[in-house]
C-alpha positions in Angstrom: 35.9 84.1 118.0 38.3 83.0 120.4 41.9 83.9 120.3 44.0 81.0 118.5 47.3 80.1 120.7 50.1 79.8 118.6 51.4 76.4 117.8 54.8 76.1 119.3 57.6 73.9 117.1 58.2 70.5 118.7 61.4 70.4 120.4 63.0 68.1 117.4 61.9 70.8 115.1 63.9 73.7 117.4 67.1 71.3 117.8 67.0 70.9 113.8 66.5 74.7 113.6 69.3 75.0 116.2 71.7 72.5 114.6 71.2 74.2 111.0 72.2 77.5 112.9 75.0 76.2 114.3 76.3 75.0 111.0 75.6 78.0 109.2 77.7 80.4 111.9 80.7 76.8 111.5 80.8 77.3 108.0 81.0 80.8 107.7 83.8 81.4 110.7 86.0 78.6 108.8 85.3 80.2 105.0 86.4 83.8 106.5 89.4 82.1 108.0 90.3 80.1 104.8 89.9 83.3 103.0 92.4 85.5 105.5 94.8 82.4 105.2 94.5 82.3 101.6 95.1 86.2 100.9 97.8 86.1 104.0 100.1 83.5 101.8 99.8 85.6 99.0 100.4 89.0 100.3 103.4 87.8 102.6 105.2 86.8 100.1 104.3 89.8 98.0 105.8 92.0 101.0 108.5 89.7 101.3 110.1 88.6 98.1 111.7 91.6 96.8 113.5 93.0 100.2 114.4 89.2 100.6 116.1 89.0 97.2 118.1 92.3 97.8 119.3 90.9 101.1 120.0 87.2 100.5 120.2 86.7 96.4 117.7 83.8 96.9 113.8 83.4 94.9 112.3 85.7 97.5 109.6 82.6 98.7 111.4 81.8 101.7 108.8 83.7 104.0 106.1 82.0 101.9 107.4 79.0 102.2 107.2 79.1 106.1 104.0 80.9 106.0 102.3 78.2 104.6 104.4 75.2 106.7 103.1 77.5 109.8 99.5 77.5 108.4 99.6 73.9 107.7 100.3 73.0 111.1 98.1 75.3 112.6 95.4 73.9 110.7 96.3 70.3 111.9 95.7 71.5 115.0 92.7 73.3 114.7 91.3 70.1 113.1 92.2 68.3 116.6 91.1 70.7 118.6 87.7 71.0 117.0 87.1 67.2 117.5 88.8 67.0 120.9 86.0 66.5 123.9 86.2 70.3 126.0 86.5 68.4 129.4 90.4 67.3 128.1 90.8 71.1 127.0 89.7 72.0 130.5 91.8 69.5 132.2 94.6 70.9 130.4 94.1 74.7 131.2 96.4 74.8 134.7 99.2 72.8 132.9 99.4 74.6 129.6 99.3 78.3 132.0 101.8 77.1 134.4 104.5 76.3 131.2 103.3 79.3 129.7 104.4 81.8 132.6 107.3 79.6 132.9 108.3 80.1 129.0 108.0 84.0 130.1 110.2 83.5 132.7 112.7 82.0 130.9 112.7 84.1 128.0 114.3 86.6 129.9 117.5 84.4 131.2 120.2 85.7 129.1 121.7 83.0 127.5 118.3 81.2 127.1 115.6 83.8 125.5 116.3 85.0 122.0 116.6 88.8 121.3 116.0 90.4 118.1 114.9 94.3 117.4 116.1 95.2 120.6 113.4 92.9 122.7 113.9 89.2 124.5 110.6 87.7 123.1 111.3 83.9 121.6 112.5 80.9 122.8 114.3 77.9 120.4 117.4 77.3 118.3 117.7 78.5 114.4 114.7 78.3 112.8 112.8 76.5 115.2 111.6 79.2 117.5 108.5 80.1 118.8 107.0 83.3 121.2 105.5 82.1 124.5 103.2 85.3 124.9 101.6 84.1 121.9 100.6 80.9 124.2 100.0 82.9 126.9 97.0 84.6 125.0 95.2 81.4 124.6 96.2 80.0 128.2 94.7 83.2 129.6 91.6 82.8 127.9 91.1 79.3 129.1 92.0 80.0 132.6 89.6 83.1 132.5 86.8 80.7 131.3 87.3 78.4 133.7 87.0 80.6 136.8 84.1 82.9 135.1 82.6 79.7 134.5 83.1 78.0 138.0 81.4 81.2 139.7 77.2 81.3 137.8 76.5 84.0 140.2 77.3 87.9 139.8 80.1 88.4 141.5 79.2 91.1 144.2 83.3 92.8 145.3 86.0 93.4 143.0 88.0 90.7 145.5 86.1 88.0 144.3 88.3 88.4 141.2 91.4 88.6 142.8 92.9 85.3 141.5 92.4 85.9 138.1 93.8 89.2 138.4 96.8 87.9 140.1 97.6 85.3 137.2 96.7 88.1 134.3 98.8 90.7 136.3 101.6 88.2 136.5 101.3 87.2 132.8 100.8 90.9 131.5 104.0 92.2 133.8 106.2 89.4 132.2 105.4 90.5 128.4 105.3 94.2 128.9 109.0 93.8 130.5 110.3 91.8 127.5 109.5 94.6 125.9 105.7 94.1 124.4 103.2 96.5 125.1 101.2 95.7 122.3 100.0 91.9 123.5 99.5 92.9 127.0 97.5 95.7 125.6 95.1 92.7 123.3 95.4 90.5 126.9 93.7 93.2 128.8 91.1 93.8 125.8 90.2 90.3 125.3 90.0 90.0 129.1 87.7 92.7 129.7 85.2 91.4 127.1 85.1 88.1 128.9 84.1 90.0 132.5 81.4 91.7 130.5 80.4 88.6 128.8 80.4 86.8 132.4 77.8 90.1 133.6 80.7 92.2 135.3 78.7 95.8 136.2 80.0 98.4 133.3 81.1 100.3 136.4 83.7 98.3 137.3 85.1 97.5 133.9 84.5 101.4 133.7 87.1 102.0 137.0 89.5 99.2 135.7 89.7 100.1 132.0 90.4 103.9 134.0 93.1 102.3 136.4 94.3 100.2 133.4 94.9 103.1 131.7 96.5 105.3 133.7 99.5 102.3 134.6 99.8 102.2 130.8 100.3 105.7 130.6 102.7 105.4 133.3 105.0 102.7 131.4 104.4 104.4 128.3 106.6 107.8 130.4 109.2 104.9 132.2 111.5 104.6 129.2 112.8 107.3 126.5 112.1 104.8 123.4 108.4 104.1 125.0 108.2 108.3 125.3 109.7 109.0 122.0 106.9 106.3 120.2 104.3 108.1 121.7 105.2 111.5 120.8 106.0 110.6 117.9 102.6 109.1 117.3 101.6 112.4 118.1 103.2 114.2 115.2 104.6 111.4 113.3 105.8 114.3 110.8 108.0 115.9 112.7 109.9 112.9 113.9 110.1 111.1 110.5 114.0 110.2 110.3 113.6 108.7 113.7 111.3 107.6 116.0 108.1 108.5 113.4 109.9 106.5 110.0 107.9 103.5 110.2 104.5 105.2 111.3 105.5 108.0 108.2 106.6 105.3 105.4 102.9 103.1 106.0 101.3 106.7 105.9 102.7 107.1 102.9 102.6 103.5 101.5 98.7 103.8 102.0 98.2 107.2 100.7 100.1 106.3 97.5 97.6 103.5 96.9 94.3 105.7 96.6 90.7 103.6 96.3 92.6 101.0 93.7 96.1 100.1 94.4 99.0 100.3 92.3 98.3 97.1 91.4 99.5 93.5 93.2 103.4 93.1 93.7 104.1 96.8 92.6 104.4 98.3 96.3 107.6 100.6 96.3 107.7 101.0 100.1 107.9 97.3 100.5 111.7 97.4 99.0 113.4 98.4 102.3 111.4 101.5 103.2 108.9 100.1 105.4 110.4 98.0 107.8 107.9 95.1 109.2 106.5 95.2 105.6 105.4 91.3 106.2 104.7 91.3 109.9 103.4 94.5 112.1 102.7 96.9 108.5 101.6 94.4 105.8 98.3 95.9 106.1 100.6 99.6 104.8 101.6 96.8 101.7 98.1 95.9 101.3 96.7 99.2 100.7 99.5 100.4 98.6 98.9 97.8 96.3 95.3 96.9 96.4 94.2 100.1 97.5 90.9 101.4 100.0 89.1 98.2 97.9 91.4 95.8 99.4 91.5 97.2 103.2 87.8 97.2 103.0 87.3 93.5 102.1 90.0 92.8 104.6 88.1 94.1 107.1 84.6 92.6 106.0 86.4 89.0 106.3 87.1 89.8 110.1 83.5 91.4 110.6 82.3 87.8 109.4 84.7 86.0 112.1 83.2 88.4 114.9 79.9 87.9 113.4 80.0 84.1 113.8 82.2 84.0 116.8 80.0 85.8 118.9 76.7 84.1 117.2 78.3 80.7 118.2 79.7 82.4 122.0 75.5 83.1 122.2 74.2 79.6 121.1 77.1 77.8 123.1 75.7 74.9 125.4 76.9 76.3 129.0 78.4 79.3 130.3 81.9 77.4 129.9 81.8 77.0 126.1 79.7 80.4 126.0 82.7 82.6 127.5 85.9 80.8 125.9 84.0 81.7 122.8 83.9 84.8 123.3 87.2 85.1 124.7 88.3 83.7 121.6 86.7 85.9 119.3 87.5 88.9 121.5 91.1 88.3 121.0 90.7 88.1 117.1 89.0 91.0 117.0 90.9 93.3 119.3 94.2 92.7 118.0 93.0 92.7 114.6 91.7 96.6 115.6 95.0 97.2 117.4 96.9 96.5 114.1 94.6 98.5 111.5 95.1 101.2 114.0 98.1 101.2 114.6 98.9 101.2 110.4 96.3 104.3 110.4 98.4 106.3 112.9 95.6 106.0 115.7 97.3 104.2 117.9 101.1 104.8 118.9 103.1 101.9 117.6 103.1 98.4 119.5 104.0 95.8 117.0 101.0 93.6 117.2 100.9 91.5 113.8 97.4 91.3 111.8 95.5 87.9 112.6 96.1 85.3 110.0 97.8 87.6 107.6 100.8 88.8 109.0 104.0 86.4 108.9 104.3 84.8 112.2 104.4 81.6 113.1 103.2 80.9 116.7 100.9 83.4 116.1 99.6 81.8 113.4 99.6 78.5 115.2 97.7 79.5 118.2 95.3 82.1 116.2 94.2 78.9 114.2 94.2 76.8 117.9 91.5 79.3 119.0 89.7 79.0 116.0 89.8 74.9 116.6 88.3 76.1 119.8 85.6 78.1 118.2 84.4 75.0 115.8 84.2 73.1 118.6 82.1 75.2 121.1 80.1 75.4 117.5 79.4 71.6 117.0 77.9 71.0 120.7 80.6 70.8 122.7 80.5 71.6 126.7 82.0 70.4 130.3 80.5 70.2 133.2 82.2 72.3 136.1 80.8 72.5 139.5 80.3 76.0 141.1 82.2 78.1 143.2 80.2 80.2 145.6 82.2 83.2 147.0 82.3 83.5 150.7 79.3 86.1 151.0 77.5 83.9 148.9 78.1 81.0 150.8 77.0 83.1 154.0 73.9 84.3 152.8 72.6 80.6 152.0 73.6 79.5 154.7 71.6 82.5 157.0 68.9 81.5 154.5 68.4 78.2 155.7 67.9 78.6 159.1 65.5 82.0 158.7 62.1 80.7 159.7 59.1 81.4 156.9 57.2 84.5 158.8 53.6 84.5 158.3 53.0 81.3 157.7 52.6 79.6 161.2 54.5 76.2 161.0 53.6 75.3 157.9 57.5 75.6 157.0 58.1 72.7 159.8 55.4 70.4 158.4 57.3 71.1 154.8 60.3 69.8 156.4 58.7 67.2 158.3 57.3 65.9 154.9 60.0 66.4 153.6 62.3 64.3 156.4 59.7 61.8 155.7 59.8 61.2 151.9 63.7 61.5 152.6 63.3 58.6 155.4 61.2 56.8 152.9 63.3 56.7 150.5 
């Protein structure tokens, strides 16, 4: 018998199967992130309430309360952004960079930035404040899109990326001098999965992970608090009434909570041994009082986020939508990692907060801006950019179109003699 050729689907058929797919990866990305915001209200104000009662006699809920003003408005605009048509996104990239790297700027004018801890990080008056590296994480991530996206072919030298290295080296130099080594260290993260994404050789990220590393290292050695945080991560133990407290009290917070907890709201480290308890180390709060159990279904919530962000970053319609997807779920999911190592003592300290759960409130905003982004690169949306050859691109076409077709007599002349006359006749 002859062989049977497999029926293939009609193309309705594969857009249903697509759009189902689509919906599935929507609903499970905005579940996960309902569920992080729903166990981030509770366990900030479970870190929160009793240090805030010592300090200021009041009910303890005013972290809570902002939390979930924050997360209301970050959800507003996740809703906006997930209907909002790309091409406006896109049109807004250079703007929203430009005061971005400006805000940097002026956060270190004295008289102008706001310090706190010892670092020059905020912007605003009282209680209205708001950190523009936080911005600069999502401007970056457009801008990278844009120019990954406005260049289809492999890029063949490491200068074709100059400009985007100039405006991430700018960015990155501004927050690491305010100080904040711990966003510039997610930046370069969620940066270098977006030149992998965009088909970067591995041995290139290989040499500028390598040179990225090595300047790191370098700042890390520039100041006595950067070299006493890392020795101290080191041998936390041996530096515990100093420079090691905070990496010993969340050692001890989580090994005081075993596989079970001590049970929700009972955290003694919380009541002002832990400092950061609802910002850098709730995740030290978290397993103290909800134990290994809690950490792990923590971290299943964010494996879901990466699961559907990169699932929608693969089904994305254009390379566009496809890398500020995963640019978006990149930076989730390395500062996310940053954190839980930091907490576990595998990473020197850098004060990165935990996506969606720690208290924050422009991270929150722009965490939940990103995540607007993802719904909307979900549903179908795209832009249309027009490419950007690089010079030796440019030259080899052009070298192309005037190389005669060997072995095939003139047959290339009477192609383009057809060809001038279909052209004429039309």
């Amino acid at each position: 018998m002859g062989r049977v050729a497999a029926a293939r689907p009609p193309e309705p058929a594969r857009a249903a199967s697509r759009g189902r797919t689509r919906r599935t990866e929507e609903e499970v990305l905005l579940t996960a992130v309902l569920c992080l915001l729903a166990f981030g209200a509770v366990m900030v104000y479970s870190a929160s309430s009793a240090s805030t009662v010592i300090r200021t006699s009041g009910d303890g809920t005013g972290y809570l309360v902002k939390y979930v003003a924050y997360g209301a408005a970050g959800f507003v605009v996740l809703r906006l952004l997930a209907r909002m048509r790309l091409q406006l996104v896109l049109a807004a990239t250079g703007p929203l960079l430009a005061a971005a790297l400006a805000c940097l700027l002026l956060v270190k004018v004295p008289g102008i930035g706001v310090s706190a801890n010892g670092a020059r990080r905020w912007l605003g008056v009282g209680p209205l404040q708001f950190q523009p590296s936080e911005v600069a994480k999502l401007a970056l991530i457009l801008y990278a899109a844009r120019f990954l996206a406005e260049r289809p072919r492999r890029i063949r030298r490491l200068a074709d990326l100059a400009p985007l290295g100039l405006v991430a080296a700018t960015a990155v130099a501004l927050i690491a001098s305010q100080p904040d080594l711990g966003t510039s260290l997610v930046i370069c993260f969620t940066l270098g999965a977006m030149l992998a994404a965009a088909g970067l050789p591995m041995r290139w990220l290989g040499g500028l992970a390598t040179a990225g590393s090595a300047i790191v290292l370098l700042y890390a050695l520039s100041a006595p608090y950067r070299r006493a945080r890392l020795t101290s991560f080191l041998n936390p133990w041996d530096h515990a009434g100093d420079a090691g407290f905070q990496a010993v009290q969340g050692q001890i917070a989580l090994g005081s909570g075993g596989i079970f907890g001590r049970g929700l709201g009972e955290s003694v480290q919380k009541i002002l041994y832990l400092p950061e308890a609802h910002t850098d180390f709730i995740l030290a709060v978290i397993g103290e009082e909800i134990g290994l159990i809690g950490i792990l279904g923590l971290l299943a919530l964010f494996v879901l986020v990466a699961w559907a962000g990169l699932r929608i970053a693969q089904q994305a319609r254009g390379r566009y939508a496809a890398l500020l997807a995963a640019g978006v779920t990149s930076l989730i999911i390395s500062q996310a990692t940053l954190n839980v190592f930091v907490v576990l003592g595998i990473a020197p300290l850098t004060g990165v907060p935990l996506p969606f759960i720690s208290y924050g409130s422009t991270s929150l905003v722009t965490l939940l801006a990103g995540v607007g982004l993802l719904l909307n690169v979900a549903r179908g949306g795209s832009v249309h950019l027009r490419a950007v050859d690089s010079p030796d691109a440019r030259r080899s076409r052009a070298d192309a179109e005037h190389i005669p077709h060997r072995g095939r007599g003139d047959g290339g002349a009477r192609r383009a003699g057809a060809g001038g006359r279909r052209r004429a006749a039309g």
